[in-house]
PQR file of N, CA, C, O and H, with PARSE charges and radii, in Angstrom:
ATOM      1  N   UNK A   1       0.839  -1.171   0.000 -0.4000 1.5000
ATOM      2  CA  UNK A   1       0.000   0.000   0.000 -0.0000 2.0000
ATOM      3  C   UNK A   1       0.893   1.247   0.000  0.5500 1.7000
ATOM      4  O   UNK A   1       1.966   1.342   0.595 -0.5500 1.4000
ATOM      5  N   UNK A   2       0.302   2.191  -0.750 -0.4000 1.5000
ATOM      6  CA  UNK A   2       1.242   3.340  -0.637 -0.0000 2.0000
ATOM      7  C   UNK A   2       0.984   4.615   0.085  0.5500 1.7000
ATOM      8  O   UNK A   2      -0.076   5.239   0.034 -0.5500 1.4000
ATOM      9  H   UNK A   2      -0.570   2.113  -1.234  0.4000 1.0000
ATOM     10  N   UNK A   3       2.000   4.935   0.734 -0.4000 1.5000
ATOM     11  CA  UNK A   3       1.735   6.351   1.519 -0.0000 2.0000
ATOM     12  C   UNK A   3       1.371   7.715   1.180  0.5500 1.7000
ATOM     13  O   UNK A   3       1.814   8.049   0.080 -0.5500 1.4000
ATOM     14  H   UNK A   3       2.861   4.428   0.775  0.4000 1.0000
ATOM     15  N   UNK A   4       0.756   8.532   1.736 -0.4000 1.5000
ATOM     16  CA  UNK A   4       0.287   9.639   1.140 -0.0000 2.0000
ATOM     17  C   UNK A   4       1.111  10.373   0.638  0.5500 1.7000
ATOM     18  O   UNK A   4       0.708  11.291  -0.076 -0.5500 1.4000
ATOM     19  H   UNK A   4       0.397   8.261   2.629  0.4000 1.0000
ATOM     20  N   UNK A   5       2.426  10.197   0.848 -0.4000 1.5000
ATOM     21  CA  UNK A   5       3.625  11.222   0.654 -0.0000 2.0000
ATOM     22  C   UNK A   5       4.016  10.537  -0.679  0.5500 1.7000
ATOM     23  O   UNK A   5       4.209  11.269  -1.650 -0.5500 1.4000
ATOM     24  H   UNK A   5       2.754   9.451   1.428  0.4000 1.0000
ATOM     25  N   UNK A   6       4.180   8.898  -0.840 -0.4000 1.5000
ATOM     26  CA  UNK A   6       4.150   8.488  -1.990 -0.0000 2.0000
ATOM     27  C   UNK A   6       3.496   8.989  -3.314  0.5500 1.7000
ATOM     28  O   UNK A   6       3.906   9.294  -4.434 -0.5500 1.4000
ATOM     29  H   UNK A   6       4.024   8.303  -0.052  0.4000 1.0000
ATOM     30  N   UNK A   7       2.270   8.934  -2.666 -0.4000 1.5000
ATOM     31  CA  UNK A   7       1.062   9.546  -3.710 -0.0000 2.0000
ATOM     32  C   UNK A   7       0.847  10.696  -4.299  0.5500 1.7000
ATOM     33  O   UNK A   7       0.346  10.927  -5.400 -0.5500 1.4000
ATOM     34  H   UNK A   7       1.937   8.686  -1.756  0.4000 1.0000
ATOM     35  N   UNK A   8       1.455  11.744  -3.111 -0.4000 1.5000
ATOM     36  CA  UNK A   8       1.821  12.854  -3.688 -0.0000 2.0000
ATOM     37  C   UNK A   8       3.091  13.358  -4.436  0.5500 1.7000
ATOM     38  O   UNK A   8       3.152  14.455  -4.990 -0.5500 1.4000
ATOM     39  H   UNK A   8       1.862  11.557  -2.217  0.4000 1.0000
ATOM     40  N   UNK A   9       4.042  12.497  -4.397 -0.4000 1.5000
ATOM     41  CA  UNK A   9       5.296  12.537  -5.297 -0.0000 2.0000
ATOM     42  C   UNK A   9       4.592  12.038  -6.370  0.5500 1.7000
ATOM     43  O   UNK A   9       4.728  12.772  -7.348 -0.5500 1.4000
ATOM     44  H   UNK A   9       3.993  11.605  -3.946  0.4000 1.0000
ATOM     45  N   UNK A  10       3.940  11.145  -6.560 -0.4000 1.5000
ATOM     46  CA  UNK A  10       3.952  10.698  -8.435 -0.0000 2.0000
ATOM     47  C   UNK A  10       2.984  11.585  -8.929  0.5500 1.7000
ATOM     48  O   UNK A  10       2.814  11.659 -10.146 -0.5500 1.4000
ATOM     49  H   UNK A  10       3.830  10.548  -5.765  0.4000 1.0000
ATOM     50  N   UNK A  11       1.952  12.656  -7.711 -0.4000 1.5000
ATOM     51  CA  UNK A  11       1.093  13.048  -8.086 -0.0000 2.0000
ATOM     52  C   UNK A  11       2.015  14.719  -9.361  0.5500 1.7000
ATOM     53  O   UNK A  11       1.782  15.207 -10.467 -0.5500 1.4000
ATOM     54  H   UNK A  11       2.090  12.596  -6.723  0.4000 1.0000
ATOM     55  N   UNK A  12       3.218  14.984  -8.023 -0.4000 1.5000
ATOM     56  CA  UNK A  12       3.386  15.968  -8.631 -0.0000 2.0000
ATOM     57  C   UNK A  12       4.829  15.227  -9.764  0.5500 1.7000
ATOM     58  O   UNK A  12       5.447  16.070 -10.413 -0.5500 1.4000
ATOM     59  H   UNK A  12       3.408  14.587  -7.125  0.4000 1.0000
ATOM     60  N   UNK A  13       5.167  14.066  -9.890 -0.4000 1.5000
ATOM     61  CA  UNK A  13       6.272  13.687 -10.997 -0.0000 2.0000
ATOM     62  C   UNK A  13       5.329  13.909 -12.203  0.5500 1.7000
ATOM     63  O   UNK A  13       5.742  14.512 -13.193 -0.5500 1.4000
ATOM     64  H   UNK A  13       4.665  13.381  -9.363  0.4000 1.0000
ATOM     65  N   UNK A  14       3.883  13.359 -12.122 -0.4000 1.5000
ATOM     66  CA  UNK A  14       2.846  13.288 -13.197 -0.0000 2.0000
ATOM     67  C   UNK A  14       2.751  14.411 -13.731  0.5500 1.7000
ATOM     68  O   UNK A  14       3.046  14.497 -14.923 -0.5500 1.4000
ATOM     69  H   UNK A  14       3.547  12.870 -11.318  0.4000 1.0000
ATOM     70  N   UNK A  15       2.281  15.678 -12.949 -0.4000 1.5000
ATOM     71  CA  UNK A  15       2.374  17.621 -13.250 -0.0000 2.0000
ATOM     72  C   UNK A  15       3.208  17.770 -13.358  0.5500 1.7000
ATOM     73  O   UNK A  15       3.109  18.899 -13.837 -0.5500 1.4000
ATOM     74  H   UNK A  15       2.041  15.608 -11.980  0.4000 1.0000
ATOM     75  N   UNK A  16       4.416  17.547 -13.327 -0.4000 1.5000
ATOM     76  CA  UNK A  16       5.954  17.825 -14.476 -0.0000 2.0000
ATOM     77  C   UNK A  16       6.617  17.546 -15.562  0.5500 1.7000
ATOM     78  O   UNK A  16       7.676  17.964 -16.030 -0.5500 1.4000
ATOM     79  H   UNK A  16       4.497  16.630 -12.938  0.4000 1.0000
ATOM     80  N   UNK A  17       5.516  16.456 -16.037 -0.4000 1.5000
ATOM     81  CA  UNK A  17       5.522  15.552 -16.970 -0.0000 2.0000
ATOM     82  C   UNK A  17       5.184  16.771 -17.978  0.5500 1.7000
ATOM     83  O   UNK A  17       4.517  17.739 -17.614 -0.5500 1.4000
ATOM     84  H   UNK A  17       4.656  16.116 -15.657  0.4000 1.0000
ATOM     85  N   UNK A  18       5.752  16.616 -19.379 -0.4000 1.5000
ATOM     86  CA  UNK A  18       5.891  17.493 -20.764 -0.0000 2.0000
ATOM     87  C   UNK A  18       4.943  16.661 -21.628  0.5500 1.7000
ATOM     88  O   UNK A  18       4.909  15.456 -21.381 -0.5500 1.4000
ATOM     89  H   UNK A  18       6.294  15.829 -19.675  0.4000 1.0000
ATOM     90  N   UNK A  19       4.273  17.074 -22.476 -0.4000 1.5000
ATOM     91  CA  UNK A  19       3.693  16.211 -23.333 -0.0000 2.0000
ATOM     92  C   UNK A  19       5.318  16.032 -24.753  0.5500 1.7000
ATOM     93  O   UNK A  19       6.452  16.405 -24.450 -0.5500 1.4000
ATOM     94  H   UNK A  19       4.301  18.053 -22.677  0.4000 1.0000
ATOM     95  N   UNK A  20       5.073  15.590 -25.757 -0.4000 1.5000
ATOM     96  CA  UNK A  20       5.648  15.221 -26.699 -0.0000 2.0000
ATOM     97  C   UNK A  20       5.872  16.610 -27.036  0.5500 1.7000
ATOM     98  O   UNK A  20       6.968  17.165 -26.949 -0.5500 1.4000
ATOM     99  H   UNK A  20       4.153  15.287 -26.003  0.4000 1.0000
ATOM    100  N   UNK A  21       4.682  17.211 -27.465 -0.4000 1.5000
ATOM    101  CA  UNK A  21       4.407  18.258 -28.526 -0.0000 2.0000
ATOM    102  C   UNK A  21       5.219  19.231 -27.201  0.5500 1.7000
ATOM    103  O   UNK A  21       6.379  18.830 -27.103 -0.5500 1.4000
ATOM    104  H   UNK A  21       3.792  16.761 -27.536  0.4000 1.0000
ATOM    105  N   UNK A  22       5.086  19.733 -26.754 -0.4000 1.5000
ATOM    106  CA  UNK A  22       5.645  20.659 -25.693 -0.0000 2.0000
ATOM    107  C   UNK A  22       7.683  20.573 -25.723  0.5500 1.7000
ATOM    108  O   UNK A  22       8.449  21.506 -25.961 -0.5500 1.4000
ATOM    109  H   UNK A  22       4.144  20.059 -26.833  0.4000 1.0000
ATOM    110  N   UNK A  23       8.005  19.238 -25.417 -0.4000 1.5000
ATOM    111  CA  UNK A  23       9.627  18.918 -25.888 -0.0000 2.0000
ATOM    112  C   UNK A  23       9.387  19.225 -26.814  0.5500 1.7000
ATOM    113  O   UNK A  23       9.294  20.452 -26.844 -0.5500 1.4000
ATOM    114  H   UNK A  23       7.382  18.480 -25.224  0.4000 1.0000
ATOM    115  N   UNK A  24       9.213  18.796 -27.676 -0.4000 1.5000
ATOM    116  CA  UNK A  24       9.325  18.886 -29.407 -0.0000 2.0000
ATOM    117  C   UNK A  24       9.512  20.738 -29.341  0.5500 1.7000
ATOM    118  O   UNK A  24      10.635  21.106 -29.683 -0.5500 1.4000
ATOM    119  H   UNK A  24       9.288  17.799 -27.652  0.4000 1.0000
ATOM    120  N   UNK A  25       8.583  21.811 -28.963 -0.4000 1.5000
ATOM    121  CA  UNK A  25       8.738  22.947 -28.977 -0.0000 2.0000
ATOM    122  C   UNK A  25       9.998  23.288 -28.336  0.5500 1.7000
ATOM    123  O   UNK A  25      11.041  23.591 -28.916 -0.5500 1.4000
ATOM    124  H   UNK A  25       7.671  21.512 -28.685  0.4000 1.0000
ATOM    125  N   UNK A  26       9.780  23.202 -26.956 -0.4000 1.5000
ATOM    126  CA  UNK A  26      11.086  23.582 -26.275 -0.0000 2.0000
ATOM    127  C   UNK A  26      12.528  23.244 -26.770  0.5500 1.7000
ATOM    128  O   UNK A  26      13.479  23.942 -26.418 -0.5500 1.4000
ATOM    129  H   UNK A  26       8.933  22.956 -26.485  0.4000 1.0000
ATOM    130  N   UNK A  27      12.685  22.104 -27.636 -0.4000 1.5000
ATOM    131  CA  UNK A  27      14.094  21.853 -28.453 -0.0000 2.0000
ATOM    132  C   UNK A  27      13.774  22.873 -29.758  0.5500 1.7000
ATOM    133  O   UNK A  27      14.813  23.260 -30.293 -0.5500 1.4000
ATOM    134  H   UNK A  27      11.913  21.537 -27.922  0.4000 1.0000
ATOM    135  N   UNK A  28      12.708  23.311 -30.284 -0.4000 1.5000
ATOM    136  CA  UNK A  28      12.709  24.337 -31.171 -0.0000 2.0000
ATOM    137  C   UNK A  28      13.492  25.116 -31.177  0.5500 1.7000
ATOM    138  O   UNK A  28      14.517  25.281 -31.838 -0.5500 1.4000
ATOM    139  H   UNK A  28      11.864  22.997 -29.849  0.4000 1.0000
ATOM    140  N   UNK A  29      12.856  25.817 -30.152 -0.4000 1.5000
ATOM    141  CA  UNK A  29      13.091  27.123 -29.073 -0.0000 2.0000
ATOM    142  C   UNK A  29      14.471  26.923 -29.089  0.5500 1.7000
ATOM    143  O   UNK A  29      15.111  27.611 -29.884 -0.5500 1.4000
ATOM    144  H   UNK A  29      12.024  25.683 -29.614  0.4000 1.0000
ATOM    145  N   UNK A  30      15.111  26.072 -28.328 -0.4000 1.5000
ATOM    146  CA  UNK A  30      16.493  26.195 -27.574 -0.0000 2.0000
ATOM    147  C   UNK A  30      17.494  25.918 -29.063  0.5500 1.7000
ATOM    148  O   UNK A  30      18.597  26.450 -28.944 -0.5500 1.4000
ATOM    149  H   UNK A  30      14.591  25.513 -27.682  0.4000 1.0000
ATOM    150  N   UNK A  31      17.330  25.329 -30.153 -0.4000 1.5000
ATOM    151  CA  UNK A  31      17.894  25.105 -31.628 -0.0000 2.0000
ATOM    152  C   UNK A  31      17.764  26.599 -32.275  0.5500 1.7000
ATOM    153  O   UNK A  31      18.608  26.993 -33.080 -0.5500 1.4000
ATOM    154  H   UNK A  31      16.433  24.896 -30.250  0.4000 1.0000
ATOM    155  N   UNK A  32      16.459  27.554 -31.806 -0.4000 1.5000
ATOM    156  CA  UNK A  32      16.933  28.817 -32.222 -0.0000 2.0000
ATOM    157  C   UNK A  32      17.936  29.518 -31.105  0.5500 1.7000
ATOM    158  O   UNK A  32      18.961  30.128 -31.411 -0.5500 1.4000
ATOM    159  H   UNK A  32      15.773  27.234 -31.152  0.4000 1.0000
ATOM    160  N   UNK A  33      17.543  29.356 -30.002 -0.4000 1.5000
ATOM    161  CA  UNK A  33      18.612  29.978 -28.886 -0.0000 2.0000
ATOM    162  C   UNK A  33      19.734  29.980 -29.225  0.5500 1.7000
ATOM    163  O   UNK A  33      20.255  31.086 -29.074 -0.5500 1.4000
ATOM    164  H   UNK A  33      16.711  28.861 -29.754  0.4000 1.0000
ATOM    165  N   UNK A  34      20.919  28.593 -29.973 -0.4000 1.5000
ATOM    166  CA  UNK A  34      21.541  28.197 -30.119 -0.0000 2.0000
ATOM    167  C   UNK A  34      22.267  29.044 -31.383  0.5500 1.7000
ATOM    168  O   UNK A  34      23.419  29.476 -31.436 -0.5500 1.4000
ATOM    169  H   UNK A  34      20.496  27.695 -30.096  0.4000 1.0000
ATOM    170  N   UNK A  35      20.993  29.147 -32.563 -0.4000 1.5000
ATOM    171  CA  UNK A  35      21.401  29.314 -33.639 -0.0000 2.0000
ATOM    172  C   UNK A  35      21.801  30.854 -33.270  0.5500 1.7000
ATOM    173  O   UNK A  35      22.875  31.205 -33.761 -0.5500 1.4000
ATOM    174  H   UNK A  35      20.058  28.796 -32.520  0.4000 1.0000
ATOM    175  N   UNK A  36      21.174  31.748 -32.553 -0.4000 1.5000
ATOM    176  CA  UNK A  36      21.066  33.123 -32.566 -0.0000 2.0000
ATOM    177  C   UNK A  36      22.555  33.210 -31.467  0.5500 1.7000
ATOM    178  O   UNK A  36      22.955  34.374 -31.498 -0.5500 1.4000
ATOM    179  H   UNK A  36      20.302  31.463 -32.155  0.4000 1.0000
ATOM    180  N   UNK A  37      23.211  32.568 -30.788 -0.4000 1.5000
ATOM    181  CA  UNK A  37      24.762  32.951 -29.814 -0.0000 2.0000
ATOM    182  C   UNK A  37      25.549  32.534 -30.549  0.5500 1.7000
ATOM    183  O   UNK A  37      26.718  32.630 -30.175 -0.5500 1.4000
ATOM    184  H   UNK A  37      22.886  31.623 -30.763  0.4000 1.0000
ATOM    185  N   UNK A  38      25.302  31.942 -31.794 -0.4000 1.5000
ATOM    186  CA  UNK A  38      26.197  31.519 -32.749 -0.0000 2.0000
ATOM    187  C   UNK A  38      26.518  32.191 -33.510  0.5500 1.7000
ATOM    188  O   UNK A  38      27.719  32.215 -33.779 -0.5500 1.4000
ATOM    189  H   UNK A  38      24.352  31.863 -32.098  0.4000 1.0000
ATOM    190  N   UNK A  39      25.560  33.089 -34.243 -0.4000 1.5000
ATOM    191  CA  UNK A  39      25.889  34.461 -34.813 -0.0000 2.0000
ATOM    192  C   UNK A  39      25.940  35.440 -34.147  0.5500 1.7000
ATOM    193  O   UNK A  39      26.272  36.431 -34.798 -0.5500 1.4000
ATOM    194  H   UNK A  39      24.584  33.069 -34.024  0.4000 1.0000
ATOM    195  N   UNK A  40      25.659  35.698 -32.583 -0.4000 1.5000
ATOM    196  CA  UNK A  40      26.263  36.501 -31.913 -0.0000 2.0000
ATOM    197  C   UNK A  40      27.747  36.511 -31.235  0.5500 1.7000
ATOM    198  O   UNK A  40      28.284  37.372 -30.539 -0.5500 1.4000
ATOM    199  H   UNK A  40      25.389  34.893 -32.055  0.4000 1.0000
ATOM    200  N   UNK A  41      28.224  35.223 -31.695 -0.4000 1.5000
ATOM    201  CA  UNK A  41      29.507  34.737 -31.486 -0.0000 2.0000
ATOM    202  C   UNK A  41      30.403  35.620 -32.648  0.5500 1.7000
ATOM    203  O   UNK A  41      31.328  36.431 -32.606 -0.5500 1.4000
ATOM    204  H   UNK A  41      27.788  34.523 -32.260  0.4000 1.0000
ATOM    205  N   UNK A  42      29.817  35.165 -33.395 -0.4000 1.5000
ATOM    206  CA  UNK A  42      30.837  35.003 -35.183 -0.0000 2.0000
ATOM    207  C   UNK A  42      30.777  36.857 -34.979  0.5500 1.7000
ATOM    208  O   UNK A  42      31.793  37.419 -35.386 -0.5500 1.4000
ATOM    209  H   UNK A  42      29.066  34.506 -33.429  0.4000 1.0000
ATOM    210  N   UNK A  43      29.919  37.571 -34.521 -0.4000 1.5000
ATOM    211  CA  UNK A  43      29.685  39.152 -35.067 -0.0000 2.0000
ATOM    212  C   UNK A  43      30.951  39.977 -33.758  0.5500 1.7000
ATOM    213  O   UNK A  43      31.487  41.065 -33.969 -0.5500 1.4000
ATOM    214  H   UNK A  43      29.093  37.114 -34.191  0.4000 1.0000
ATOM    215  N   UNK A  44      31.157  39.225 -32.632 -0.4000 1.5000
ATOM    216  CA  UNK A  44      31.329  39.532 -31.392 -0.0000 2.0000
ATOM    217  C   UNK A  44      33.313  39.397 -31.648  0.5500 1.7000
ATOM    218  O   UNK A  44      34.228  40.161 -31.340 -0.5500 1.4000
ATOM    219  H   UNK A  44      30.722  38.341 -32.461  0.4000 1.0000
ATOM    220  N   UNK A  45      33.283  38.187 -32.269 -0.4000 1.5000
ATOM    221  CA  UNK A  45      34.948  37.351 -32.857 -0.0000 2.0000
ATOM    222  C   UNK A  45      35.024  38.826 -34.115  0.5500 1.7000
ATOM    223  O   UNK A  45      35.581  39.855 -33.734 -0.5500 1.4000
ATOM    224  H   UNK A  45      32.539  37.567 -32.519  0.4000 1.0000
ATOM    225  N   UNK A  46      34.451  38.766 -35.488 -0.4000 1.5000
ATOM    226  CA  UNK A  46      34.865  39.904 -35.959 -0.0000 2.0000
ATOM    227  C   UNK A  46      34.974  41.008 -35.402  0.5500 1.7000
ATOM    228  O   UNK A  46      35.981  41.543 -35.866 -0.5500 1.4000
ATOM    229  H   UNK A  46      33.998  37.930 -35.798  0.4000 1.0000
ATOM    230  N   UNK A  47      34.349  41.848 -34.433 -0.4000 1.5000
ATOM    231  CA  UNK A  47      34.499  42.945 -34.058 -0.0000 2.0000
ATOM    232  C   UNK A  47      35.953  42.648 -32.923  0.5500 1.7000
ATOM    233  O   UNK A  47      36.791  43.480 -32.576 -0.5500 1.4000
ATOM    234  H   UNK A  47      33.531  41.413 -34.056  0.4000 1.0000
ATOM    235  N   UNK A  48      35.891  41.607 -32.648 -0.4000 1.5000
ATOM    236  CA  UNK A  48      37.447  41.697 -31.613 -0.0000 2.0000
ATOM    237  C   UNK A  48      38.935  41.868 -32.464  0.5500 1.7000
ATOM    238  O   UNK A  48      39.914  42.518 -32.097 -0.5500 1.4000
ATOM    239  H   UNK A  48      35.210  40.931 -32.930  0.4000 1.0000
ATOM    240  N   UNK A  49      38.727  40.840 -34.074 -0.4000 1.5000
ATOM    241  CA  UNK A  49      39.484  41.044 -34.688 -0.0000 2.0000
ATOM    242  C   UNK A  49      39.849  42.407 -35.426  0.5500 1.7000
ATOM    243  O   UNK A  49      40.976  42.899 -35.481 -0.5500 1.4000
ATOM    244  H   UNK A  49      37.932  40.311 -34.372  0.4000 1.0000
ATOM    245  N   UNK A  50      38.862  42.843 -35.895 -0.4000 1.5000
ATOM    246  CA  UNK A  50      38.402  44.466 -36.494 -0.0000 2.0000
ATOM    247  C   UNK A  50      39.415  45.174 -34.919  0.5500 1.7000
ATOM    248  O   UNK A  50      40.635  45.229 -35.078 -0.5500 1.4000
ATOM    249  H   UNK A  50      37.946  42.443 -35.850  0.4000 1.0000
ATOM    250  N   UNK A  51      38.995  45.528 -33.906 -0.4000 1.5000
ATOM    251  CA  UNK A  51      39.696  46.385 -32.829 -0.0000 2.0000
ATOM    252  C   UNK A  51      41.079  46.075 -32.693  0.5500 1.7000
ATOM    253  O   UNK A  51      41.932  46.894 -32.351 -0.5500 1.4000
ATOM    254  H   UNK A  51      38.004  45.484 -33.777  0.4000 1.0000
ATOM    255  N   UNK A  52      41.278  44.924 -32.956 -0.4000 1.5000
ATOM    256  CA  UNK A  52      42.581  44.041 -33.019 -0.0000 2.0000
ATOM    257  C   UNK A  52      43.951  44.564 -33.955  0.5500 1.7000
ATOM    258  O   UNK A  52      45.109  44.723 -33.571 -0.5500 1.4000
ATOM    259  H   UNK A  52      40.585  44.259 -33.234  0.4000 1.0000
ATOM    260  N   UNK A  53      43.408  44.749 -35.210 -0.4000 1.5000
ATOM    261  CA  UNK A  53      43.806  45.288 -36.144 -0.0000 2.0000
ATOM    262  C   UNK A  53      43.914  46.478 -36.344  0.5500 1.7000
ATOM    263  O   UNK A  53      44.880  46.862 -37.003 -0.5500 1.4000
ATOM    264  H   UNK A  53      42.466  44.620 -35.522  0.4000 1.0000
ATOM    265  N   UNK A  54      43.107  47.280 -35.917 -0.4000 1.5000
ATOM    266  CA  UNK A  54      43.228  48.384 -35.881 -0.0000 2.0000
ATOM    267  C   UNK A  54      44.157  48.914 -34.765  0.5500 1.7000
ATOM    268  O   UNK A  54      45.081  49.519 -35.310 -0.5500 1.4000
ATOM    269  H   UNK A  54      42.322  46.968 -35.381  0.4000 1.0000
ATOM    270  N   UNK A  55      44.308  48.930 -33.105 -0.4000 1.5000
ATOM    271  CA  UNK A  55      45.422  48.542 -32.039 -0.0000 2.0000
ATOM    272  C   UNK A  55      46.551  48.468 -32.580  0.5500 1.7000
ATOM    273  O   UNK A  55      47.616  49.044 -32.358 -0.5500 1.4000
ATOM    274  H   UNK A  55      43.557  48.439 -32.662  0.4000 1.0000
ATOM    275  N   UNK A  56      46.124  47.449 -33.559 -0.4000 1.5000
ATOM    276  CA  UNK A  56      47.748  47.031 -33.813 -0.0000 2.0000
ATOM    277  C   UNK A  56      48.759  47.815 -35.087  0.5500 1.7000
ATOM    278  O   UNK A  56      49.967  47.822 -35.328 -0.5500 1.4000
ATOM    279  H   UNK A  56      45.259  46.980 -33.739  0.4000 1.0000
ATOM    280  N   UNK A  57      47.791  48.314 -35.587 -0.4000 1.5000
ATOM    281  CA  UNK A  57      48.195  49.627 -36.572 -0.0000 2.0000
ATOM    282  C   UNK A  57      48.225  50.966 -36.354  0.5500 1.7000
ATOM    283  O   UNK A  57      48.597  51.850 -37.126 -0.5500 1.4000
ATOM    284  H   UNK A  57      46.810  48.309 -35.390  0.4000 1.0000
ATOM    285  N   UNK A  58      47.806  51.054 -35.241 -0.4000 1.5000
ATOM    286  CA  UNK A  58      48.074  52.189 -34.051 -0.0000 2.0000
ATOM    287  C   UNK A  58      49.396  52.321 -33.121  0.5500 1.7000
ATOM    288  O   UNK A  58      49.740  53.331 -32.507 -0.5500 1.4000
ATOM    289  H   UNK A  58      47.504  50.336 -34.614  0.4000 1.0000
ATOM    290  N   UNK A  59      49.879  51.411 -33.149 -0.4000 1.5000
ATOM    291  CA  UNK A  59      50.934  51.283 -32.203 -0.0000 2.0000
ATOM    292  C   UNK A  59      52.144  51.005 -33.120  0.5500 1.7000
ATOM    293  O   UNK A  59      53.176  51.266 -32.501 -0.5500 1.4000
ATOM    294  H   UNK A  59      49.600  50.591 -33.648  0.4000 1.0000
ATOM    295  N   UNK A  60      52.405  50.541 -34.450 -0.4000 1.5000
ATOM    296  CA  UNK A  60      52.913  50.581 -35.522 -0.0000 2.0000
ATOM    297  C   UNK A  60      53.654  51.942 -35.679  0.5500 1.7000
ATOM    298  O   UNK A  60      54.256  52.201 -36.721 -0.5500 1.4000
ATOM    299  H   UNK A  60      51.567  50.328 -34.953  0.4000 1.0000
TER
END
């Protein structure tokens, strides 16, 4: 037999539970998250190189 405290853990493991369609979104979501620090990477790397170059033709 199970205890009330039991019952209420699977009650709330059950209300944390995602449907399919819900993951399926949230990996959307996080595949654009991903895609968008990736080109905020690449824009963030040129502008370090751009200051870089320029520094360094300054001191030249």
């Amino acid at each position: 037999m199970e205890s009330k405290q039991d019952l209420s853990r699977l009650t709330t493991m059950e209300s944390k539970k995602k449907s399919k369609e819900e993951l399926y979104l949230e990996i959307e979501n996080l595949a654009g998250e991903i895609q968008s620090l990736k080109e905020e990477k690449r824009k963030l790397k040129n502008l370090l190189e751009t200051t870089t170059e320029q520094a360094d033709r300054m001191v030249k």
